[in-house]
N, CA and C of each residue as an Amber inpcrd file, in Angstrom:
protein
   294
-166.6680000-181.6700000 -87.8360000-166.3660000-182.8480000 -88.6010000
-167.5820000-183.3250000 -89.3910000-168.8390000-182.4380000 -89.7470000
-169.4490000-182.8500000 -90.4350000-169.2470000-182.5070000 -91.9110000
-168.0590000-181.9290000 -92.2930000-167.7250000-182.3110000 -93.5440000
-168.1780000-183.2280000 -94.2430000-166.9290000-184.5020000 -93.2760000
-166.4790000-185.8510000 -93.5780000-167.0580000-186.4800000 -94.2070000
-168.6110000-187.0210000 -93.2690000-169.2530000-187.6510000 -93.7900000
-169.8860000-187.9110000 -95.6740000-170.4010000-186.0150000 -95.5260000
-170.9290000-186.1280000 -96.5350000-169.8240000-185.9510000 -97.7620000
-168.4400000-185.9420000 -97.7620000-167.7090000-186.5450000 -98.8900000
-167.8720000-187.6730000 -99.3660000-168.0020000-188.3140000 -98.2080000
-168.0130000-190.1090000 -98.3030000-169.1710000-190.3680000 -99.0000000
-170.5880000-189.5230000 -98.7110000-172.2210000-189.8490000 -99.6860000
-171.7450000-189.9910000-101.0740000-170.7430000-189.1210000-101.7050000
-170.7610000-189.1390000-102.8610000-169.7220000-189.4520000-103.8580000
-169.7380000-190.5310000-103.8400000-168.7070000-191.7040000-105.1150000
-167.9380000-191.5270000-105.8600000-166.3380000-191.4140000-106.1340000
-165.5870000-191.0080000-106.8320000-166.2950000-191.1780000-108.4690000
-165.5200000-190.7200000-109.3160000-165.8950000-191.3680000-110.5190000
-165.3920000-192.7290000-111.1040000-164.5350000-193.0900000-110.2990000
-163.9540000-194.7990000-110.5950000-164.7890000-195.8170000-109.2760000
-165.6170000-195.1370000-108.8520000-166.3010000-195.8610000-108.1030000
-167.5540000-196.6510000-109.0500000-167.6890000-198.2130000-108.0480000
-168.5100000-199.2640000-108.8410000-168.0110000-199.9870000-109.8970000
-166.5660000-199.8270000-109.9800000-165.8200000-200.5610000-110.3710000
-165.7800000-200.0390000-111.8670000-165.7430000-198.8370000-112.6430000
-165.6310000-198.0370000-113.7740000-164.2700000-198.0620000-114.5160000
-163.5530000-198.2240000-113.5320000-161.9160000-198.0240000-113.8490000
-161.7660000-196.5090000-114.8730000-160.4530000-196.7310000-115.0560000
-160.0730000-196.0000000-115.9930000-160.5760000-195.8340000-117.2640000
-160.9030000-194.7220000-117.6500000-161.7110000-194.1930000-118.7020000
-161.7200000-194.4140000-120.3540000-161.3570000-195.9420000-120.9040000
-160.1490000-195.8510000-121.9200000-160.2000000-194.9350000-123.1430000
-161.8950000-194.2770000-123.4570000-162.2020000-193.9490000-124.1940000
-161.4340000-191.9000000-124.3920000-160.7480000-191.5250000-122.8110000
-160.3290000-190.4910000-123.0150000-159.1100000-190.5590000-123.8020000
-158.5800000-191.5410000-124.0680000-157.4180000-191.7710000-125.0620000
-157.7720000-191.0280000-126.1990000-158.7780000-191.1500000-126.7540000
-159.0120000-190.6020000-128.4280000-159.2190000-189.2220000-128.1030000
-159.7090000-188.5310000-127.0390000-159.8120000-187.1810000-127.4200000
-159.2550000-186.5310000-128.2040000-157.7650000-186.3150000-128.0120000
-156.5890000-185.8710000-128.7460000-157.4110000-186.2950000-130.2920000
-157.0230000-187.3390000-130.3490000-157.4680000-187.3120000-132.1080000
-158.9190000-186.8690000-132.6570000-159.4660000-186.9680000-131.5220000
-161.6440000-186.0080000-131.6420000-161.2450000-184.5390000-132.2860000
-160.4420000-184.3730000-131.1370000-159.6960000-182.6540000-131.2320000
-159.2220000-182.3260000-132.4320000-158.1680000-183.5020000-132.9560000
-157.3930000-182.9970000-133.9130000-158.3590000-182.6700000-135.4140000
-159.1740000-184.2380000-135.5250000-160.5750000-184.9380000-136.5450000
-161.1810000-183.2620000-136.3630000-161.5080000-182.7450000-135.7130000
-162.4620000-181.9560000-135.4120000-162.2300000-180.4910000-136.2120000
-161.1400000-180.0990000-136.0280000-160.8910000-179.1280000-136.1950000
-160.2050000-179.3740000-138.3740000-159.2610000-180.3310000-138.2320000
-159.4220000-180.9750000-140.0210000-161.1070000-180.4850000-140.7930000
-161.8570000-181.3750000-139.9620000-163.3570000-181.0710000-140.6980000
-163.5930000-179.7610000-140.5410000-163.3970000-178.7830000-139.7300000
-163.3140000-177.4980000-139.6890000-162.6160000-176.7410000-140.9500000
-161.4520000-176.9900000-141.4260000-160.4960000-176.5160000-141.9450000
-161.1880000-176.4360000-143.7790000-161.4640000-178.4510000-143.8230000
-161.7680000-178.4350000-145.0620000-163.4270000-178.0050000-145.6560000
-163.6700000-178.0010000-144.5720000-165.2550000-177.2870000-144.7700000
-165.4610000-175.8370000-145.4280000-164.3540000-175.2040000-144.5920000
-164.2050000-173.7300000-145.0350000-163.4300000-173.3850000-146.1450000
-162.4990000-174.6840000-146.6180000-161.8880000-174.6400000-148.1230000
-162.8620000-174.5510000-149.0280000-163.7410000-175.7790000-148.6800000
-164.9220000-176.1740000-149.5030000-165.7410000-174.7170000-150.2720000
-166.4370000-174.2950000-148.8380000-166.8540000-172.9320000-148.6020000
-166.3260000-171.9250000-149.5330000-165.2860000-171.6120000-149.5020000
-164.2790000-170.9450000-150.4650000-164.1740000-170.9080000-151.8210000
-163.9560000-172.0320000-151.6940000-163.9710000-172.5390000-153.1250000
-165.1430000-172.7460000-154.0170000-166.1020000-173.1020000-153.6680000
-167.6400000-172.7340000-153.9710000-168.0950000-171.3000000-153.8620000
-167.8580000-170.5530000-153.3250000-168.2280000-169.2810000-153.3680000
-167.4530000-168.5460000-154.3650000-166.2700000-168.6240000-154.3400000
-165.3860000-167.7410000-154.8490000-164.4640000-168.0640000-155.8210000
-164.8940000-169.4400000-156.3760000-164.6140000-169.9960000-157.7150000
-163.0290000-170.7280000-157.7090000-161.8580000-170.4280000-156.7640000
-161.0640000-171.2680000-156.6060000-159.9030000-171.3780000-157.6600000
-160.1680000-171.2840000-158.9390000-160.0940000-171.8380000-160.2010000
-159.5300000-170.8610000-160.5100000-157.6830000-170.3760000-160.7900000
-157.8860000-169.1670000-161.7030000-157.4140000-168.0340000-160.6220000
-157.1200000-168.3270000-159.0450000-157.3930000-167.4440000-158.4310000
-155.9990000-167.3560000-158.0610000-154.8760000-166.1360000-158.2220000
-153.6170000-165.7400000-157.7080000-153.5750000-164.9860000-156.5920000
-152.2940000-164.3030000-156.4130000-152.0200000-163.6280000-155.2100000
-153.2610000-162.5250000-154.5620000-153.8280000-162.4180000-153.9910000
-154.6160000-161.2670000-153.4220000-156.0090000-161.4910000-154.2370000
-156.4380000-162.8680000-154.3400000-157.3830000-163.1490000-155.2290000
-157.5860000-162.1660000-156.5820000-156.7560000-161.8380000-157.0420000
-156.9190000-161.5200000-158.5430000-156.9660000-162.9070000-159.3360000
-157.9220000-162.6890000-160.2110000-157.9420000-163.8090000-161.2290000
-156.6810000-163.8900000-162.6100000-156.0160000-165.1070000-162.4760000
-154.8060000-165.6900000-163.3320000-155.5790000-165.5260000-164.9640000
-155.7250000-164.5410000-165.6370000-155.7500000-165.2270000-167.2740000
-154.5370000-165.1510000-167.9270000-154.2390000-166.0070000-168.6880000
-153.1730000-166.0080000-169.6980000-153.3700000-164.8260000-170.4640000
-151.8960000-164.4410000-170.7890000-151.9360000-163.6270000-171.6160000
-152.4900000-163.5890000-173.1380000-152.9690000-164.8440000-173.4670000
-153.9670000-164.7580000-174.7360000-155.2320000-164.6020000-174.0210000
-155.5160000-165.1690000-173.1810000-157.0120000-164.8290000-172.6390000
-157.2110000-163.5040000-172.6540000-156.7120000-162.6260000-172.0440000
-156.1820000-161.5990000-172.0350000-156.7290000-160.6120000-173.0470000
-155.5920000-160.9210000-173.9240000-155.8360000-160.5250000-175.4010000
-156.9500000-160.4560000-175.9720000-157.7530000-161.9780000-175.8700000
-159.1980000-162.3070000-176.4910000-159.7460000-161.6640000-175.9970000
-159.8880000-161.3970000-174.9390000-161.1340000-160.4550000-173.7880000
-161.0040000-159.0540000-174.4330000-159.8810000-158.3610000-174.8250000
-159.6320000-156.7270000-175.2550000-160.2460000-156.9270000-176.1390000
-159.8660000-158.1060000-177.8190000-160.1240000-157.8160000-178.5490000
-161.6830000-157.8540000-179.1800000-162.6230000-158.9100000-178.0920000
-163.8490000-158.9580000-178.2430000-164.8170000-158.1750000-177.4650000
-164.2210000-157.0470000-176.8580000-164.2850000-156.0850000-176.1350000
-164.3330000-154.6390000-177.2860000-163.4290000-154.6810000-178.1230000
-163.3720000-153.7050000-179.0610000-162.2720000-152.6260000-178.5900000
-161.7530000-153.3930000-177.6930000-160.5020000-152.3450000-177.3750000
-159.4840000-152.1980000-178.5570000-159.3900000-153.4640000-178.7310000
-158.4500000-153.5230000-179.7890000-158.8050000-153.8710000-181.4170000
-158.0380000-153.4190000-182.6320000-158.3960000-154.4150000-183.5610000
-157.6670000-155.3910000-184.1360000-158.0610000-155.7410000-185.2910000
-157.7090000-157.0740000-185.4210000-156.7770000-157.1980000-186.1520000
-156.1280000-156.1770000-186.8090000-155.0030000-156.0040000-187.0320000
-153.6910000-155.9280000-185.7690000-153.9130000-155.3130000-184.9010000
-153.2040000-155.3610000-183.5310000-153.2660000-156.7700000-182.7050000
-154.3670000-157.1660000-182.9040000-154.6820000-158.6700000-182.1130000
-153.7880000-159.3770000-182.7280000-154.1860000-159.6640000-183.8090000
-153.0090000-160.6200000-184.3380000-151.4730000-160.4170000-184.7380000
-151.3310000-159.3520000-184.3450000-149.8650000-159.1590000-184.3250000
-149.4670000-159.0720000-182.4450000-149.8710000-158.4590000-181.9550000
-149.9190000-158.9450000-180.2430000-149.6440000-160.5720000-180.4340000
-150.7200000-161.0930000-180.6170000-150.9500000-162.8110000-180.4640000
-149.8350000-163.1390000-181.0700000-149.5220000-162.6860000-182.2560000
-147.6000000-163.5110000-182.8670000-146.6370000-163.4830000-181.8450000
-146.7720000-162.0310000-181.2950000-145.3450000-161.6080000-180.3740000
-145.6350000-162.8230000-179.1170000-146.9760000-163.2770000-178.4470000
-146.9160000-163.7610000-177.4300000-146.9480000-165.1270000-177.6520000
-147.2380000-165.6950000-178.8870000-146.3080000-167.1130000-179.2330000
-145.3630000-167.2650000-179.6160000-144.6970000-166.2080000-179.6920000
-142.5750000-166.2110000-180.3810000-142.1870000-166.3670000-179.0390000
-142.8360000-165.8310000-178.5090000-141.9250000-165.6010000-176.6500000
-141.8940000-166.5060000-176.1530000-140.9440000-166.9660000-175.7780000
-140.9020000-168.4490000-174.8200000-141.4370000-168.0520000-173.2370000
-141.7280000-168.6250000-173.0180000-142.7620000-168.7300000-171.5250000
-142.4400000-168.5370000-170.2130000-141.2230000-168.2520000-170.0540000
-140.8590000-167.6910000-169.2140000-140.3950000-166.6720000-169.4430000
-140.1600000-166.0120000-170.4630000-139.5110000-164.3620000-170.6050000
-140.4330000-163.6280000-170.0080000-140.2980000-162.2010000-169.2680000
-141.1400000-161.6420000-168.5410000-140.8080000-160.0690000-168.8730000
């Protein structure tokens, strides 16, 4: 029975009159806060690194199809006879034809 005693040496944690803990209430929301700042940090991250702006399925970059165009034709892919007949066809087209 010398257990006993020495349970008794040492003081629950609501001992000295502590009560109930009220502050474990917020954990849940520490937890939830916690992991949010996690989330948008690494958007942040993302988006600063890797430009964000422009960026579609499988991170290929979105240019319009005149962007497009401009890039070939100041590229020298194309000339400027073709550019500007390309560029007519892709302002006759209404914007959703595909």
């Amino acid at each position: 029975m010398t257990a006993l005693p020495a349970l008794a040496a040492h003081p629950s944690p609501y001992a000295g009159g502590g009560g109930f803990h009220w502050w474990f209430l917020f954990f849940p929301f520490g937890f939830v806060l916690f992991w949010v700042l996690v989330a948008v940090l690494v958007r942040l991250l993302v988006v600063r690194r890797w430009g964000g702006r422009g960026l579609g399925p499988g991170g290929a970059r979105r240019d319009s199809a005149e962007q497009t165009l401009a890039t070939r034709f100041a590229a020298g892919d194309i000339d400027e006879r073709e550019y500007r007949a390309r560029l007519g066809v892709l302002r006759a087209a209404p914007p959703d034809a595909g």
